[in-house]
N, C-alpha and C positions, 0 to 999 in steps of 0.2 A: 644523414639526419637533417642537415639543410635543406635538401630536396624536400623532404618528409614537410616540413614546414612552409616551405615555401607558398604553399595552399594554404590560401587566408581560411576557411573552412576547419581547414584539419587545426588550425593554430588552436579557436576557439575551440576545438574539441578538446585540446589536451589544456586548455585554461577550466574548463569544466571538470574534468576529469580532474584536474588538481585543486580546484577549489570544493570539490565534493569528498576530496579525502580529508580536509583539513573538518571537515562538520562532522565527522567523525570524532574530535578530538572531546568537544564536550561529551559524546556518547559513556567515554568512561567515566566520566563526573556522575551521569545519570547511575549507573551500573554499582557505580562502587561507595558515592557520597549520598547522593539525591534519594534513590529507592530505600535504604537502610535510615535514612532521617523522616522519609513519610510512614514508613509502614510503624517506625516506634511511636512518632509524634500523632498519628490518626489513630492507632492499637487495628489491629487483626480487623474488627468487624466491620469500621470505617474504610479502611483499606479495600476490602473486597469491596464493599457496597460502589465505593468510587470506580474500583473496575469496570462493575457488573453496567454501571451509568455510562462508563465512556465505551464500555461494549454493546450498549443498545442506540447510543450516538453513532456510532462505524458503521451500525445497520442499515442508518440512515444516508448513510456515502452511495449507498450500493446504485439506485438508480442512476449518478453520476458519473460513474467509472468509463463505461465506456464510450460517453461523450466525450473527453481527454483524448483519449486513441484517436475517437473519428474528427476530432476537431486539430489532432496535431497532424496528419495526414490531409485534410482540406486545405488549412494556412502551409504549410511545406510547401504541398504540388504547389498554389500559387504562388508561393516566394520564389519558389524554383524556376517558375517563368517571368516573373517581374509584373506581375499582376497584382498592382497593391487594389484594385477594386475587389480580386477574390480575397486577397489575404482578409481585409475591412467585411466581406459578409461572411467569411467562413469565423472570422472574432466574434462579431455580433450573433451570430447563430451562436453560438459556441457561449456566449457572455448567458444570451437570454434562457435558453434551455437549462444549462448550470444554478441561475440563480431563482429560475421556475422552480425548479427540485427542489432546491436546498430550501425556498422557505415553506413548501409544501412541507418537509420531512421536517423541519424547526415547526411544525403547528401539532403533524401525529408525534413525537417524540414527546412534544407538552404535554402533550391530552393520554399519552400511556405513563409516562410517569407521575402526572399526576392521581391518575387511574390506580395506579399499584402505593399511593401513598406516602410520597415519596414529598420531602420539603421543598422550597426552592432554590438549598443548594445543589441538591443533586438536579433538580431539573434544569437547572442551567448548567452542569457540567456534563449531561447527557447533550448538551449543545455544542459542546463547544467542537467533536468532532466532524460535524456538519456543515459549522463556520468554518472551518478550515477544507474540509471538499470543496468546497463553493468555491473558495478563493483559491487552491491548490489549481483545481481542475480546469479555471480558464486561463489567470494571470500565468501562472507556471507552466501549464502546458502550452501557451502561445510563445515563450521564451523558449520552450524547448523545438517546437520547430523552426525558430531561426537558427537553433543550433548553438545559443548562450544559456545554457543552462548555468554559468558560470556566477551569471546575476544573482538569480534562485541563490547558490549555494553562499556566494559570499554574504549577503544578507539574512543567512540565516545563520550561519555562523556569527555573527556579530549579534544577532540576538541572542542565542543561545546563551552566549557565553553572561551577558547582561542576565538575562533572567533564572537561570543556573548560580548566580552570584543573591540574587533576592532571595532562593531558596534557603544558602546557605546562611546569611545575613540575619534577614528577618523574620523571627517564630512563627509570625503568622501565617505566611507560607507552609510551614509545616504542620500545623493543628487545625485550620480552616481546611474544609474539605473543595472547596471551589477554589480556594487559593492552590492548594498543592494541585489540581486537577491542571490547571494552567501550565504546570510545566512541561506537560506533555502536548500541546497544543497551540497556548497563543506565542510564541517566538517565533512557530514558521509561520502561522496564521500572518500573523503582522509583516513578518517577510515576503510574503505572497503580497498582500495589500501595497507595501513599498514598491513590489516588481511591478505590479499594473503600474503602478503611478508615471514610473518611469519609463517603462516601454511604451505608455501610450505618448508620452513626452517628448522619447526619441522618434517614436511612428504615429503621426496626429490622426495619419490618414486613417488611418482605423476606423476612427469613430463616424467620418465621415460616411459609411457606405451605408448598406441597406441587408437586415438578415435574409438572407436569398430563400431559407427553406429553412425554419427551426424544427420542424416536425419531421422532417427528412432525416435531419441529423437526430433525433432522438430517437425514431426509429432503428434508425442503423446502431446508434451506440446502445439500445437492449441487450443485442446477444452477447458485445464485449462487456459487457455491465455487469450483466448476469451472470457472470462465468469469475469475472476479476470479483463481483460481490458478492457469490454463492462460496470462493475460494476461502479468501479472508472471512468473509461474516461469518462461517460457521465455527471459528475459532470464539469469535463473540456469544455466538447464540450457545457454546458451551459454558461459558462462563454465567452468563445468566441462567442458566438450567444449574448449574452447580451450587449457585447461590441460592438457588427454590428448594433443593432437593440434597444436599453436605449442607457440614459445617464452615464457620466462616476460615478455619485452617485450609481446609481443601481448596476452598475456592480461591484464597489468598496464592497457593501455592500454584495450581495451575496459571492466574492472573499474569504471575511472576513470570511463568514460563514462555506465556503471549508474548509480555512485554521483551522479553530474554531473547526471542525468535524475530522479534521486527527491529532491535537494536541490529542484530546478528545481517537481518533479509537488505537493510535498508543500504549496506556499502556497496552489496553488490548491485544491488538495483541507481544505485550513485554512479557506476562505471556502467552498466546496461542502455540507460534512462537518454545519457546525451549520446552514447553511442548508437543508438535506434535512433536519433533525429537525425544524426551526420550519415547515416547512412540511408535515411527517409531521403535527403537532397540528391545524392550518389545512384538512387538507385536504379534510376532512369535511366540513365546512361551506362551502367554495368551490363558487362555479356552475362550469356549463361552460366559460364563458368564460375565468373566471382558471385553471381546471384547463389550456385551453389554451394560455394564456398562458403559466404556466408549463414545459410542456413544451418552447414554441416558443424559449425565454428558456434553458433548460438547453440544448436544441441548438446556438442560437448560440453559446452560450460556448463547448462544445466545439469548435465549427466553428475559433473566433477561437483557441483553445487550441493547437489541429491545426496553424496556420499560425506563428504566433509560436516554439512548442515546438522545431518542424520544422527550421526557417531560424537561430533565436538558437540552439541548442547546435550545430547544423552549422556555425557558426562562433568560437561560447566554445569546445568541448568540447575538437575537435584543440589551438588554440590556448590553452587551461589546462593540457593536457600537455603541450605541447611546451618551455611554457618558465617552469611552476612546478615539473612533475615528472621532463621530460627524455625522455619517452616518444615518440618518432614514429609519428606515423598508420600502419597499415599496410596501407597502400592509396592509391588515387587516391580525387578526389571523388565520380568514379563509382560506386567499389567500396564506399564508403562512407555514402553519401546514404539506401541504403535503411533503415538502421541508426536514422538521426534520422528519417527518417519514420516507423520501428516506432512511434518515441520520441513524435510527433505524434498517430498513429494510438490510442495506448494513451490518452493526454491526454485526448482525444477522447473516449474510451470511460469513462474514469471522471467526468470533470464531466458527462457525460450519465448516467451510471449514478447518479452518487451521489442523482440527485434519482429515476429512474425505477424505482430498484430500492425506494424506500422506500413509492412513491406505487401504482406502474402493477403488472399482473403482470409481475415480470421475468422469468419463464420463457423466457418467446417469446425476450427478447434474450439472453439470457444461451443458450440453444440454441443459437443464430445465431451465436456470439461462439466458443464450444467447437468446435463446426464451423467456422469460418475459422481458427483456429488448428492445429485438426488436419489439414485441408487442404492450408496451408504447412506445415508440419512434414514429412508425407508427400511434398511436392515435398523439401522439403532432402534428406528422406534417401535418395530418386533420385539428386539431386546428387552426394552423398558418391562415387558411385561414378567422377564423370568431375569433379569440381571440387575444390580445395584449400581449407581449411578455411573461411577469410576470404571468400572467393567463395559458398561454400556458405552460409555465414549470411547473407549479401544475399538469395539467392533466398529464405530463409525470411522474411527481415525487408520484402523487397518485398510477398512473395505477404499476407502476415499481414496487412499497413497497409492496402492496396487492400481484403482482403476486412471485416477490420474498418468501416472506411467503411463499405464498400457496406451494411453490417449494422446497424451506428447509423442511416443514413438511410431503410433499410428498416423501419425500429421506427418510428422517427419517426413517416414515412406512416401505419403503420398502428394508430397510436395515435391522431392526428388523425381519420383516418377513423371512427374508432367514438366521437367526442364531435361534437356538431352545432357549428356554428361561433356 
């Protein structure tokens, strides 16, 4: 165990790793106190609508996504050679592309909710997950490849637990529709804003350098973009279709089960997230062997992820509705199954991704990934024309899991095949 330690690297891994288990602990405040106080304080039709607003805000993350990945693998490689010039333009690259996007998708997300009618509570609460990509995707992911994710978690734990206390405290929070929306959003939000302050603080050099190539780097991070927000966003874009086309029950329920799946998504990707940066630094210097060892060890997980994810919220998920929030399934288990296996399927995809997109080309998977979902989508919206709404997200949520699979384990293969055993 001392040996194990004794690498100042591996230290801060396992400080991350245990400061990311503890930001789990508000998670059950949300689960069991917070959700059961907005859904009675807002009523049913509020509640969804605030959904349906922070699910066309996630939308708006998508272009962002996978600048993060290409931006935590540019500052890595150069920390890993003591290149503070590249670390400072892979930031600044990385700064200006992030916050390009973010106020582009903060101008279309105004102009569609305003479009669809919407006050300006919810048009600010459609914002606020966009404010938080912007700030997630540079400050945080620049801490995560020097391998302190540890920052990140403890500062969001400490908000958490502050703004988790305002819910409970003061009514407003719970009957304002932008106030309750913030509990999902500005304590990491602001946690993110505190990390920049201080990494640039401890690392000035940063700021000093020059963005080398921003268009490069945005380029490159479409295909991981598109894949990491074709994944998630379609989770959103049901919930907005459910809210045009059900009642505000359905939509509430499904919403519940989003939120149910990203509480459930977000521990593992808490141990994935600084374990993919400590092994971004390592990877250079690893033989074939442990390069495939690794790979073979991020599959598993996924696999083991796929199966538990699946089966535990197919039976927490109905059951946390039914009788914290009052919501009835609506559907059989049939009708429903494909839903938690989307939920399995996506698991799957990100503890496999989070190590293969930092290390491997993720192109090839992240293709593969964009094409299965565009695949089922194009069945759903066959569907629409002979199935009712609930029906019709099965066949997307089926076709989407199978082909996902079949797309991670096709990567797999033919990554093992190009390193000798």
């Amino acid at each position: 165990m001392s040996a194990f330690f004794a690498d100042r690297e591996r230290r801060k891994l396992a400080w991350s790793l245990g400061a990311n288990m503890l930001t789990r602990i508000p998670s059950l405040a949300m689960v069991f106190l917070v959700l059961p106080l907005l859904i009675t304080g807002l009523g049913q039709e509020r509640y969804a609508a605030m959904f349906a607003a922070l699910a066309l805000g996630g939308l708006g993350t998508i272009p962002m996504a996978g600048n993060g990945i290409f931006g935590v693998r540019m500052i890595g490689d150069a920390a890993s050679r003591g290149d503070h010039e590249g670390e400072a333009s892979a930031f600044l690259s990385l700064a200006i592309v992030n916050f390009s996007l973010g106020f582009a998708m903060i101008a279309l997300a105004t102009i569609i909710m305003i479009a669809r009618g919407n006050g300006a509570a919810l048009v600010c609460v459609a914002l606020l997950p966009i404010v938080q990509g912007m700030c997630n995707g540079t400050f945080d992911n620049a801490r995560l490849a020097y391998n302190e994710h540890y920052w990140t978690a403890g500062l969001a734990l400490s908000l958490q637990v502050a703004w988790y206390s305002l819910i409970l405290l003061v009514p407003a929070f719970r009957h304002h529709v932008l106030l309750a929306a913030t509990v999902f959003h500005a304590p990491i939000t602001l946690a993110s804003i505190t990390n920049g302050v201080l990494l640039l603080r401890a690392r000035p050099y940063l700021l000093r350098g020059r963005a080398a190539d921003p268009r490069g780097m945005l380029r490159a991070g479409l295909s991981f973009g598109a894949a990491e927000g074709l994944v998630m966003g379609a989770l959103g874009v049901v919930v907005i279709y459910l809210q045009a086309t059900s009642t505000a029950s359905v939509t509430a329920w499904f919403a519940t089960q989003n939120r149910l799946f990203q509480m459930c998504l977000t521990p593992l990707l808490m141990i994935l997230v600084p374990l993919g940066g400590f092994i971004r630094l390592k990877w250079a210097g690893a033989g074939d062997r442990r390069q495939r060892d690794a790979i073979k060890a991020a599959y598993a997980a996924g696999a083991v992820a796929l199966i538990g994810m699946t089966i535990g919220l197919s039976v927490i998920g109905p059951y946390y509705a039914r009788h914290w929030l009052h919501l009835e399934p609506p559907g059989d288990v049939g009708l429903l199954l494909p839903l938690f296996a989307l939920f399995g399927a996506i698991t799957f995809y990100r503890c496999f991704a989070a190590i293969a997109y930092l290390v491997l080309d993720g192109v090839w998977l992240a293709h593969r990934v964009i094409a299965s979902v565009l695949v089922a989508g194009v069945a759903a919206l066959l569907a629409t024309r002979f199935l009712a709404p609930v029906p019709t997200f099965s066949v997307f949520a089926a076709g989407a899991a199978f082909l996902i699979v079949a797309a991670l384990s096709q990567s797999a293969r033919h990554t093992l095949a190009g390193r000798p055993a």
